[in-house]
C-alpha positions in Angstrom: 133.4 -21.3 207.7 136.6 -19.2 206.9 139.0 -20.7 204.5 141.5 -20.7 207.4 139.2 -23.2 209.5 138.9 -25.6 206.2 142.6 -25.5 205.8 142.7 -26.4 209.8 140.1 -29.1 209.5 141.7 -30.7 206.6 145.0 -30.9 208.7 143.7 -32.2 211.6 141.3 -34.6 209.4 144.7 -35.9 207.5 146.9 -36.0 210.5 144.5 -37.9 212.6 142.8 -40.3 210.2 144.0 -39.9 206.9 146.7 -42.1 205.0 150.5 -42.3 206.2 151.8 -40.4 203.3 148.9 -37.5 203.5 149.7 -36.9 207.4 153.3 -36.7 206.5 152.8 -34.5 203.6 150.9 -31.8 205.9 153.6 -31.8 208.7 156.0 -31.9 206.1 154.5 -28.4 204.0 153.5 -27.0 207.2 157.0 -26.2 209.1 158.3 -23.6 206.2 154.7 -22.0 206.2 154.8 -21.5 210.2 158.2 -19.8 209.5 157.7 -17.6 207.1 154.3 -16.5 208.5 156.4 -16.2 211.7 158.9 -14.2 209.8 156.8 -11.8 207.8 154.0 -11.7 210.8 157.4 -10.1 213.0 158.6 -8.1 209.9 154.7 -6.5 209.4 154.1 -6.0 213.5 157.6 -3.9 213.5 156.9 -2.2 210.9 153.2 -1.0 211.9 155.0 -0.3 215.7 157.7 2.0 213.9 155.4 3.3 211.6 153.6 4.8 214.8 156.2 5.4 216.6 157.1 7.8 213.8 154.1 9.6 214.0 154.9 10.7 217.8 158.6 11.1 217.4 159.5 11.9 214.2 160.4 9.0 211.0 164.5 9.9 211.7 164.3 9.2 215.6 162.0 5.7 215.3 164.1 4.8 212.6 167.3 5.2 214.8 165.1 3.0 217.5 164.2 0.5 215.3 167.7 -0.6 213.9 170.3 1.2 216.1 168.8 1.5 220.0 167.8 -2.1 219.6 171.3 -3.6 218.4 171.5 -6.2 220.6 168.5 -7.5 218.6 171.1 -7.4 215.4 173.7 -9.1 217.4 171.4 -11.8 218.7 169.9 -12.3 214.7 173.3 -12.7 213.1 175.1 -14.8 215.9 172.0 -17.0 215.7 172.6 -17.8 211.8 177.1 -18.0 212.7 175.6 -20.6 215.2 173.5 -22.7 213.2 175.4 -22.8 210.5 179.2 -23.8 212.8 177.0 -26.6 214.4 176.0 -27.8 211.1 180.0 -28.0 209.7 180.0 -24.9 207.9 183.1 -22.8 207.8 182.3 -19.7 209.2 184.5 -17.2 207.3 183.3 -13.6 208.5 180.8 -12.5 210.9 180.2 -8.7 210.6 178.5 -6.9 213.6 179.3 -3.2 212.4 176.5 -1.1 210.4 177.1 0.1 207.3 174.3 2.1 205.4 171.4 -0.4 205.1 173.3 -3.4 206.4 173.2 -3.8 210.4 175.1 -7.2 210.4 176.1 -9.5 208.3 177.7 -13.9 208.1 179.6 -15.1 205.6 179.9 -18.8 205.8 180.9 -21.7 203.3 178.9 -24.7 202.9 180.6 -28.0 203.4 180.3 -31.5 203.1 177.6 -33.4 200.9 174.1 -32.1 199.4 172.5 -32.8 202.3 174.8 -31.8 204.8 175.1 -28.3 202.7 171.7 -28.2 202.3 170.9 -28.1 206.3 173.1 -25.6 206.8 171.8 -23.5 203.8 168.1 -23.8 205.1 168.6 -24.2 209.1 170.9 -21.3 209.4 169.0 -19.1 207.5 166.1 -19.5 209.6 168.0 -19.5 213.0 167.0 -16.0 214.0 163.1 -17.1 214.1 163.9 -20.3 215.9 166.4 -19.0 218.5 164.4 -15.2 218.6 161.3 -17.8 220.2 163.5 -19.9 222.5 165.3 -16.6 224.1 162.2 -14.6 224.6 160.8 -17.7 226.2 164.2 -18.0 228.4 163.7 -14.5 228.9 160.7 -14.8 230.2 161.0 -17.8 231.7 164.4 -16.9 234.2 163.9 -12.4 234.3 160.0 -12.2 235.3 160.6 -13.7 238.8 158.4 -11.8 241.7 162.0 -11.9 243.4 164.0 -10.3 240.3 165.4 -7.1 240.7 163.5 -4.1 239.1 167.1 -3.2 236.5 166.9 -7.2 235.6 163.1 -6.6 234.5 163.6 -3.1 232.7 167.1 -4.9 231.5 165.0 -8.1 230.4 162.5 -6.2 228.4 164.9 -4.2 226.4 166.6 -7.0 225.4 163.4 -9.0 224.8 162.1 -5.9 222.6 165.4 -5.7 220.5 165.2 -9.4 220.3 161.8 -9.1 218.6 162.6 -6.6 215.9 165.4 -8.3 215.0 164.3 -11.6 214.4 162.6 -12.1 211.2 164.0 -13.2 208.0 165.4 -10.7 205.6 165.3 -11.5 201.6 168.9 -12.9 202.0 168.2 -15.2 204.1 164.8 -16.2 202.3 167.1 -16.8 199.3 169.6 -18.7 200.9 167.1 -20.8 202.8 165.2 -21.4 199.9 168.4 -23.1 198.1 168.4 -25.6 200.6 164.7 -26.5 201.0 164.1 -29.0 198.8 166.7 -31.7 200.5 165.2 -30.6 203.8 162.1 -30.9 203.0 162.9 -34.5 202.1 164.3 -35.2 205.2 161.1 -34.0 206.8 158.9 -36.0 205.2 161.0 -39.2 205.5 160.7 -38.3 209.2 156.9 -37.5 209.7 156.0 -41.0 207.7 157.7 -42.8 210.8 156.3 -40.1 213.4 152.5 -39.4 213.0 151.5 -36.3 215.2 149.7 -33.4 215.2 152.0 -30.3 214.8 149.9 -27.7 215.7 148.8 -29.6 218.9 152.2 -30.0 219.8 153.2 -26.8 219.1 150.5 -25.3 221.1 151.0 -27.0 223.7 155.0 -26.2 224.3 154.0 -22.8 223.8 151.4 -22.9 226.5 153.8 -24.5 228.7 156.7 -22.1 227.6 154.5 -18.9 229.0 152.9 -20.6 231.4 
């Protein structure tokens, strides 16, 4: 048995039998590690796709794809952290969509009210662009595959989906930034999963089945 499956069996062994606090504890550690695997695992597969990409067309052209023919994607990744973080009672002081040498985009926001108040908005906004990347590939999917969709809709839908996807994994800022706020959110998440007892990855699964279904 991999040491994947153990790490699997002991979370479905804790969250289905195990005591309160255990079963808490696992959903609790488990959200950030989906992220971040989420995160890198997007960083890695763009990476690999550009990499070969390169090989056909040159390292200058697939790097011009991969951060400036997919700008929407950059658009989508930064609005997604201006919106966490406004919904969360941050000031939003500047949101930069123009690129400027390494820098594609950028959101420059001030933390505001309490520690955890500030601390949501540290952790959740930072993360947004994984979050919200899933939900609009899913509405992407959901409303522009239709049989009766145009065919410009489709070729429209799958640039945007594509740019969407390269865009949408978590940079170092952000990492640092989230990280910051963790601790008070993971708190929070733990106070929560003692009074909700479920199986994540069942659950998660299972929305995602029903998301591409």
């Amino acid at each position: 048995m991999s040491v994947i499956s153990q790490i699997l069996l002991l979370y479905h062994s804790a969250t289905a039998s195990g005591p309160w606090w255990q079963a808490a504890l696992s959903n609790t550690l488990l959200i950030p590690v989906l992220i971040v695997i989420l995160g890198f695992g997007v960083h890695l597969i763009t990476q690999c796709l550009l990499s070969i990409l390169g090989f056909f067309i040159g390292s200058e052209a697939a790097y011009l794809f991969g951060n400036y023919l997919t700008y929407p994607g950059v658009v989508h990744h930064e609005l997604a952290h201006a919106l966490f973080a406004w919904l969360l009672g941050a000031h939003i002081q500047r949101i930069n969509l123009k690129p400027q040498g390494q820098t594609l985009g950028s959101v420059n926001f001030m933390p505001r009210g309490g520690r955890i108040r500030q601390a949501l908005q540290m952790t959740l906004s930072s993360i947004a662009p994984v979050m919200l990347g899933l939900v609009s590939l899913c509405l992407i999917k959901h409303f522009c595959f239709d049989a009766e969709t145009a065919q410009w809709v489709h070729i429209l839908a799958v640039y945007l989906a594509v740019s969407i996807f390269f865009h949408m994994d978590l940079s170092g800022q952000d990492i640092r930034v989230a990280l910051a706020g963790l601790p008070v959110c993971l708190l929070i998440l733990f106070v929560v999963f003692a009074f909700w007892r479920i199986n994540l990855i069942h659950l998660l699964r299972g929305l995602l089945l029903h998301a591409w279904a």
